[in-house]
C-alpha positions as CSV (number, residue, x, y, z in Angstrom):
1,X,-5.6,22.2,4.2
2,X,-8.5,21.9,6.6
3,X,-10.3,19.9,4.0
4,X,-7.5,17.4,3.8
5,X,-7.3,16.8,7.3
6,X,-11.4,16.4,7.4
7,X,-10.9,13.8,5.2
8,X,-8.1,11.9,5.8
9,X,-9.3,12.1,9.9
10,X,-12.2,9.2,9.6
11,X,-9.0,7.4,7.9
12,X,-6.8,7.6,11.0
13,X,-9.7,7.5,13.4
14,X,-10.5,3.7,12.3
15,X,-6.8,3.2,12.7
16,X,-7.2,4.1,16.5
17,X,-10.3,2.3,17.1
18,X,-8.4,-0.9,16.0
19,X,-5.8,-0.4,17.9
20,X,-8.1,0.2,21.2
21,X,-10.3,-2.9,20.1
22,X,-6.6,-5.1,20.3
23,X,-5.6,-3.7,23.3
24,X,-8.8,-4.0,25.0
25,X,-9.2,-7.5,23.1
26,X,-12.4,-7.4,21.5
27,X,-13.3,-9.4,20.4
28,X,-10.4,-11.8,21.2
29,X,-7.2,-12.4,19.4
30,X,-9.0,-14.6,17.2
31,X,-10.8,-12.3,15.1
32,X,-7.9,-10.0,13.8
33,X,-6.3,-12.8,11.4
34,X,-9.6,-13.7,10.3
35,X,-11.1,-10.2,9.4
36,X,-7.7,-9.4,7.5
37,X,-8.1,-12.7,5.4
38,X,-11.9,-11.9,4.8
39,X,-10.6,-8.4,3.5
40,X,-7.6,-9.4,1.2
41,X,-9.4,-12.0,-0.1
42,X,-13.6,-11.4,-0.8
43,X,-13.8,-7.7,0.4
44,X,-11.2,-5.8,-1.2
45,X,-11.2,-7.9,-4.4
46,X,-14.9,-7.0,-4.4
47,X,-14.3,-3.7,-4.7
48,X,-11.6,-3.8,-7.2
49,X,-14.1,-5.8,-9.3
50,X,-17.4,-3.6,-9.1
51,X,-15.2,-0.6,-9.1
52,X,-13.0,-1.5,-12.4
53,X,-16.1,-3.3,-14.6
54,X,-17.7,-0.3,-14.3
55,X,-15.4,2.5,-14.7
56,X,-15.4,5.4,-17.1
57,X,-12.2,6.7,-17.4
58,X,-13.2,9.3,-20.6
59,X,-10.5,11.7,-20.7
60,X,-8.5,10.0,-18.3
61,X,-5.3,8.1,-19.6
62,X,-3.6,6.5,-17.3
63,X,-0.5,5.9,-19.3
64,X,1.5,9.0,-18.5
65,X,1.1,7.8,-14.5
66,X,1.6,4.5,-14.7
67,X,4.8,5.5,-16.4
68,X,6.1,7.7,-13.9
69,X,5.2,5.6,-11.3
70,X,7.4,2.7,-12.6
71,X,10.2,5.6,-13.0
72,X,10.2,6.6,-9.5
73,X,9.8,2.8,-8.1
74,X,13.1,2.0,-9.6
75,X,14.5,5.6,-8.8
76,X,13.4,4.6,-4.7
77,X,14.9,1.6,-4.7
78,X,18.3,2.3,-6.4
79,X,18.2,5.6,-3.7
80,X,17.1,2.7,-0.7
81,X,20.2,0.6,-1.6
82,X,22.4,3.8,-1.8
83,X,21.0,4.3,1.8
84,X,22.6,1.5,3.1
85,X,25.2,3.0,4.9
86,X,23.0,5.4,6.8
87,X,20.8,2.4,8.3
88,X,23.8,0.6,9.8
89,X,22.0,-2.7,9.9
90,X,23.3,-6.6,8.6
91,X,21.8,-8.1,5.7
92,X,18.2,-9.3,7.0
93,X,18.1,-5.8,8.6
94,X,18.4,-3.9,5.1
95,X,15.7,-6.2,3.4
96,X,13.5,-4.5,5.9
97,X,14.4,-1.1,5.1
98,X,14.2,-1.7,1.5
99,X,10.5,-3.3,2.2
100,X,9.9,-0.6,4.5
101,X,10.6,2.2,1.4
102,X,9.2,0.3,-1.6
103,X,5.9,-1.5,-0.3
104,X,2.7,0.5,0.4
105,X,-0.5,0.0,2.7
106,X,-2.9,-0.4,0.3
107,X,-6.0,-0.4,2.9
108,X,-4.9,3.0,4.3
109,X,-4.6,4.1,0.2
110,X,-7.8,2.5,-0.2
111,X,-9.3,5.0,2.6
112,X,-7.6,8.0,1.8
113,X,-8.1,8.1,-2.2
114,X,-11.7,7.4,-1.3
115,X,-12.0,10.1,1.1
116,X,-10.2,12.6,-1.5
117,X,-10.7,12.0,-4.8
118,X,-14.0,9.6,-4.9
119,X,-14.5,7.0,-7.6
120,X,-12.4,8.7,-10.9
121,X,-9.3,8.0,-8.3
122,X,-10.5,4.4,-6.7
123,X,-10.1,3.4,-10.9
124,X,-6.9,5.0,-11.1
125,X,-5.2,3.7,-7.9
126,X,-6.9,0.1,-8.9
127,X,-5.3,0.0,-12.0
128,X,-1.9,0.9,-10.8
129,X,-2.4,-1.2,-8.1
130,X,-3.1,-4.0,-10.4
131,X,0.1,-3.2,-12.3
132,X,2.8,-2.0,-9.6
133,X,2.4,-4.7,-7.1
134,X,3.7,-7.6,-9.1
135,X,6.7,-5.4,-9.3
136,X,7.1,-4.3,-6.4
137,X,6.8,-7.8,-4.8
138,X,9.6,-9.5,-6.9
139,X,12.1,-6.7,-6.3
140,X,11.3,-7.4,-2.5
141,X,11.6,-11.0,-3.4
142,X,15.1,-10.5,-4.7
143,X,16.3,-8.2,-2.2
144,X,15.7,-10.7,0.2
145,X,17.0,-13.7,-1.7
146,X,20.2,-11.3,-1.5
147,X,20.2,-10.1,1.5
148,X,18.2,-12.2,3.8
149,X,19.4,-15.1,6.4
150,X,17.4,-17.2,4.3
151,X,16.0,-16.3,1.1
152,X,17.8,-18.7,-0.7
153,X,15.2,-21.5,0.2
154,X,12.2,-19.3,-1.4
155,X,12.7,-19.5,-5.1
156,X,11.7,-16.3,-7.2
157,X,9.9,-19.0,-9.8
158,X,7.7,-19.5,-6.5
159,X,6.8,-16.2,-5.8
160,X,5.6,-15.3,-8.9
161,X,3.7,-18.5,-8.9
162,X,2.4,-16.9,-5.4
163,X,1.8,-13.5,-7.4
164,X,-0.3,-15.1,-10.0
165,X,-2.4,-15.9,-7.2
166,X,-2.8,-13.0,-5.9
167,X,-6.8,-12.3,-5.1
168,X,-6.3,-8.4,-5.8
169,X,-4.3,-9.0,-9.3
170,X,-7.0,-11.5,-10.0
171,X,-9.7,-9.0,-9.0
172,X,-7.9,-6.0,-11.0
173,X,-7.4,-8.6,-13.8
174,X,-11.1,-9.4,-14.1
175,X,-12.8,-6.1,-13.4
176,X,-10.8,-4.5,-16.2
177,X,-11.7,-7.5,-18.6
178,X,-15.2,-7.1,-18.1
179,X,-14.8,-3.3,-18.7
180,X,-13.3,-3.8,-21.7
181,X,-15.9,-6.7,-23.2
182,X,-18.4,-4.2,-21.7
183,X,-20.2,-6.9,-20.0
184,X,-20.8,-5.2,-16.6
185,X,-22.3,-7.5,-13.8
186,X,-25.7,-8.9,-13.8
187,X,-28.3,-6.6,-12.1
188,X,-28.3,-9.5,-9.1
189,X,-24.5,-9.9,-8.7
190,X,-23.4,-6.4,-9.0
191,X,-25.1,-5.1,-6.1
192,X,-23.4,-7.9,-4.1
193,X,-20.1,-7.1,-5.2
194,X,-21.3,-3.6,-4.2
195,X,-21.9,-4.6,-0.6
196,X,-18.9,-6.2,0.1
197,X,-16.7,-3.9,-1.5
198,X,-18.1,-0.9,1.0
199,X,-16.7,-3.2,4.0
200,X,-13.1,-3.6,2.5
201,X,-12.2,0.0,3.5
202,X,-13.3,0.3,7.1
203,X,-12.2,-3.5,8.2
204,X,-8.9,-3.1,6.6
205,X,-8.2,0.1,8.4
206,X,-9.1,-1.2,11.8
207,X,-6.9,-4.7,11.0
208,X,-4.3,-2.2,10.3
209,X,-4.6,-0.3,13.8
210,X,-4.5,-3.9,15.4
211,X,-1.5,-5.1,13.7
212,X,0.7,-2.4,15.0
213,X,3.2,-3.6,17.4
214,X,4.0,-0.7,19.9
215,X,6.7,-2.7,21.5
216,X,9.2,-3.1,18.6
217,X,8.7,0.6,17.5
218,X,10.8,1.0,20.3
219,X,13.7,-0.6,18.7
220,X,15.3,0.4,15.0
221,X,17.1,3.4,15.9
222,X,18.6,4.8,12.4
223,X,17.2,2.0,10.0
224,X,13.7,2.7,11.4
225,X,14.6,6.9,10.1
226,X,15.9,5.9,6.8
227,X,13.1,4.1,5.9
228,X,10.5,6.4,6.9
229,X,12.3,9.3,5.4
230,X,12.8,7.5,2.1
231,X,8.6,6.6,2.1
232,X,7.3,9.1,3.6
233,X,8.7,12.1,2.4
234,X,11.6,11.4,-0.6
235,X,9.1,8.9,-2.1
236,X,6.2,11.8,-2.9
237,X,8.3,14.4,-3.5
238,X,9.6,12.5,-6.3
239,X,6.8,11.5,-7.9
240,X,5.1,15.6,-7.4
241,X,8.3,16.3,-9.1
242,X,7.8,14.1,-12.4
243,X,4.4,14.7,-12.4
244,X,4.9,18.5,-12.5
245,X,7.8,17.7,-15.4
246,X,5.4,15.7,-17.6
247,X,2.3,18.1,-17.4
248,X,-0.1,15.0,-15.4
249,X,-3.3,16.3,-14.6
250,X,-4.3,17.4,-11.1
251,X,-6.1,13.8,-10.3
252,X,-3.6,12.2,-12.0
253,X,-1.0,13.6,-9.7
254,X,-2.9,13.3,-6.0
255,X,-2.9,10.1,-7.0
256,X,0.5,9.3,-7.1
257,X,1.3,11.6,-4.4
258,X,-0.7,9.6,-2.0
259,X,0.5,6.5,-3.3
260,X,4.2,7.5,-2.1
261,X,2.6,9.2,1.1
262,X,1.4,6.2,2.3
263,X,2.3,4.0,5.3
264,X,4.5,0.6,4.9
265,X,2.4,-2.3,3.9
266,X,1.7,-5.0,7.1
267,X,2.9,-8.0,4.7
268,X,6.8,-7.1,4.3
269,X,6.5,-8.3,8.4
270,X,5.2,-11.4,7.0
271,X,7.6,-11.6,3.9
272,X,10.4,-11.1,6.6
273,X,9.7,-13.7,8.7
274,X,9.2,-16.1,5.5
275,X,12.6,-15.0,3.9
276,X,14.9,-14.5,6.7
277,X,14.6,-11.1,7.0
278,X,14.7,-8.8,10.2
279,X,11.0,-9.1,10.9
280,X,10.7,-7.1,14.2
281,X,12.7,-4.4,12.5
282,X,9.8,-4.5,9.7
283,X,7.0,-4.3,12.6
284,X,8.9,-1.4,13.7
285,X,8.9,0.1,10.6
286,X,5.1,-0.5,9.7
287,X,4.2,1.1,13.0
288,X,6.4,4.3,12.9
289,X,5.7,4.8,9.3
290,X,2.1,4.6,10.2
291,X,2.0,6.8,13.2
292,X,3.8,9.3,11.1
293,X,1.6,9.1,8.3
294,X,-1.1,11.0,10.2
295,X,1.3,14.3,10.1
296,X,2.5,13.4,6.7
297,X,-0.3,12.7,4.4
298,X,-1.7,15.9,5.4
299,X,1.7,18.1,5.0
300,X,2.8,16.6,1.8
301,X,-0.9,17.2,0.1
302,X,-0.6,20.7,1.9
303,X,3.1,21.6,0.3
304,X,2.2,19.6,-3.1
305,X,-0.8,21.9,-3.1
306,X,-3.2,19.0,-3.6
């Protein structure tokens, strides 16, 4: 347990120091939008790239994981939309609870699957990130064209357009192509890539601590509890639970632990505001789920036995 929490504290530590350096506005409201573009789109897909052209996965098949990982995804959101009741919200306001129990902070997984399980687990968490997100995003998509005030006017042909896009899929896309042709990158690229892959992790985490909005965490009440229950806790228990029924490997199953265990992704605030969803109920949501990720990353890696 106490090496957990050593590992996961530089995690939640940058998480804090963003949120002072936003309070305290340095280095000015300017700079927050602009670092989390730099790291969506060159830093992070740096390190997907480096990190996926030159992995060696040897025994490691990711099959069995990705697998169960799809299982569960379905399995939370048919148990989200069974929820409803419990989160006594409208429409727009269950689109965020849905977003808030599906979607995943993939700078804080970044961090914490860095800090725990090194390299073999970056590849595996790249490669299902590279293969879950698309999913994830268009059952968002379609939650909100259902639900939202108005999702209608966001066609699902146009988010997947938006998907294909996506500088991470891209990044997963080509790193594993290159692994596969075996062509890694040129002895005076790869080091590049290196370098800006080793800022993704800390910048993301202090954009992260910035974007938390203290003031609508206030607000939410039940739907703000169902969808932190549902991500935080029912989400990684389910996945230790098929991971223990299909005999996955001890990597194999931190993994996917910490995938469920993580905070709610910033972007279903932004999805919310661009579908006609309840967007400072998603703020909310981020932020709790987020605060209470610093008790429950450690307790659910502590009762999984991880």
């Amino acid at each position: 347990m106490l090496s957990v929490i050593l590992a996961i504290i530089p995690v939640f530590l940058l998480i804090a120091l963003g949120t002072a350096m936003k309070r305290y506005n340095f280095p000015g409201d300017a700079f927050w939008p602009l670092a989390d573009k730099m790291t969506y789109f060159v830093f992070f897909p740096a390190l997907l790239v480096e990190n996926l052209s030159n992995a060696k996965l040897g025994d490691l098949d990711p099959t069995g994981m990705l697998g169960i990982l799809f299982a569960v995804l379905l399995l939370q959101a048919g148990l989200t939309y069974l929820s409803r009741p419990l989160t006594r919200t409208d429409g727009p306001g269950f689109t965020s609870v849905f977003q808030g129990a599906v979607r995943f902070n993939t700078f804080v997984g970044l961090g914490v699957v860095a800090a725990l399980t090194g390299s073999a687990g970056l590849t595996l968490f790249a490669v299902a990130i590279s293969l879950a997100i698309p999913l994830i995003n268009v059952m968002c998509v379609l939650t909100l064209a259902r639900y939202g005030a108005h999702g209608q006017g966001t066609s699902l042909r146009n988010q997947l357009l938006l998907l294909a896009k996506n500088p991470l899929i891209i990044a997963c896309l080509i790193g594993i192509a290159l692994n596969l042709l075996d062509m890694p990158l040129p002895p005076g690229i790869a080091p590049v890539f290196k370098m800006l892959g080793s800022i993704a992790a800390p910048l993301g985490l202090l954009t992260v601590g910035a974007g938390l909005q203290w003031q609508a965490a206030r607000t939410g009440g039940p739907a703000i509890t169902v969808a932190c229950f549902l991500k935080l806790l029912a989400y990684p228990a389910m996945l230790f639970g098929f991971s223990r029924l299909a005999g996955l490997g001890p990597l194999e199953t931190k993994i996917l632990v910490m995938w469920g265990a993580m905070p709610t992704a910033s972007s279903s605030y932004i999805l919310a505001r661009q579908m006609g969803g309840d967007a400072p109920l998603a703020a909310a949501i981020v932020t709790v789920s987020t605060i209470l990720a610093f008790v429950t990353v450690p307790l659910v890696l502590l009762l999984a036995g991880l």
